[in-house]
C-alpha positions as CSV (number, residue, x, y, z in Angstrom):
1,X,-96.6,68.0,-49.9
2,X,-93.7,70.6,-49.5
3,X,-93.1,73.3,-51.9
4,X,-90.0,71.7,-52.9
5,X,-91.8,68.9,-54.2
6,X,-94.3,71.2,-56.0
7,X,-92.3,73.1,-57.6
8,X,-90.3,70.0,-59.6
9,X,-93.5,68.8,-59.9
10,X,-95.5,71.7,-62.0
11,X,-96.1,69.7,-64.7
12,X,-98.8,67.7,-63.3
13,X,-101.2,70.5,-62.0
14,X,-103.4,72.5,-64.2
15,X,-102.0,76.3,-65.0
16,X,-104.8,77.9,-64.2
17,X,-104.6,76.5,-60.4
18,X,-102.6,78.4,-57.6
19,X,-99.7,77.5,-55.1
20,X,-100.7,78.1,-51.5
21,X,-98.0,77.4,-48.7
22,X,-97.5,78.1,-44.8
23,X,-95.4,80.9,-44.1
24,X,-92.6,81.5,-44.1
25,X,-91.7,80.5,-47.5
26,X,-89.1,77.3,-47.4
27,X,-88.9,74.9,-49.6
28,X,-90.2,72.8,-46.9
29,X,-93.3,74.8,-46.5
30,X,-96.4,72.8,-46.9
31,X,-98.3,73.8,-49.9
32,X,-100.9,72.8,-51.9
33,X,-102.3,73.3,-55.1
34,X,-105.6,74.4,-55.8
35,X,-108.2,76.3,-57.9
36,X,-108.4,80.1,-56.8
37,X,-111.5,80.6,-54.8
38,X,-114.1,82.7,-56.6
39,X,-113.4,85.2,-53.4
40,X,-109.9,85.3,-54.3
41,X,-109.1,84.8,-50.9
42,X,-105.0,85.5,-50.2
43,X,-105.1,82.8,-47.3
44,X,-106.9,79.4,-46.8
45,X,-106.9,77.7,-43.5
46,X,-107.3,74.0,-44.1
47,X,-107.0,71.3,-41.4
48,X,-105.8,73.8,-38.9
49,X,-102.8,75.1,-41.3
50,X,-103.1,78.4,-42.8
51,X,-101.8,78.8,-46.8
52,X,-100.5,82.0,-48.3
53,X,-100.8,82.7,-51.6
54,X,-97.9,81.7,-53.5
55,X,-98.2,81.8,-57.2
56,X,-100.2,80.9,-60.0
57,X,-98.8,77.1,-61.4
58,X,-98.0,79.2,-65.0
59,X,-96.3,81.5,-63.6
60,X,-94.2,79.2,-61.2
61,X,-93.3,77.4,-64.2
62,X,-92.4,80.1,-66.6
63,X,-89.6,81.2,-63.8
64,X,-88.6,77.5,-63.3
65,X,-88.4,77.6,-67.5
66,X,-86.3,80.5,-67.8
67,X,-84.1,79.4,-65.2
68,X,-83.0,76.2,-66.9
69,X,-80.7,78.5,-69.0
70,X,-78.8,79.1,-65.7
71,X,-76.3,76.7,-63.6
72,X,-78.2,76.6,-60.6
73,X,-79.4,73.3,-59.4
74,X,-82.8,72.7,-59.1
75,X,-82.5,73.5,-55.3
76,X,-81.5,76.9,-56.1
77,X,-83.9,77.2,-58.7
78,X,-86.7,76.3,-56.7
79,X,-85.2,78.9,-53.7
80,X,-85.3,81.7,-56.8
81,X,-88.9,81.4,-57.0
82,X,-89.6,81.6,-53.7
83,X,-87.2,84.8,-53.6
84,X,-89.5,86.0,-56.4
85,X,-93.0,85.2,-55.1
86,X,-91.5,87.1,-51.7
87,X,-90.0,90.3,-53.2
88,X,-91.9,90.8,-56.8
89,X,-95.5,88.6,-57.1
């Protein structure tokens, strides 16, 4: 799944679980969404692909949230997380 497609698609993971995707951060990165390991490992390397740690799903959807009051298009929405998860998570 891309994080694209994750991102418009928040509302069916649990909050508490955490967006990893391949770098570098696109909205075609692919990502998945999973409960943190207890070593709070920063990277997982599944089936030869190696995730970054994103975001937590809450916090992914707060932005998303506060963005609706905006006129960006969900595209650009989306791209303003990423641009958050890069420069302030």
């Amino acid at each position: 799944m891309n994080l694209f497609k994750v991102l418009l698609d928040l509302e069916n993971f649990p909050e508490d679980h955490t967006i990893y995707a391949e770098l570098p951060w696109t909205l075609e990165s692919e990502t998945i969404v999973v409960s943190e390991p207890d070593s709070g490992s920063v990277t997982l390397n599944i089936k030869d692909i190696s995730y970054s740690y994103f975001l937590e799903v809450y916090i992914a959807e707060e932005l998303l949230i506060s963005l609706t009051k905006t006129n960006l298009c969900l595209r650009e929405s989306c791209q303003k997380v990423i641009e958050y998860a890069i420069n302030d998570a």
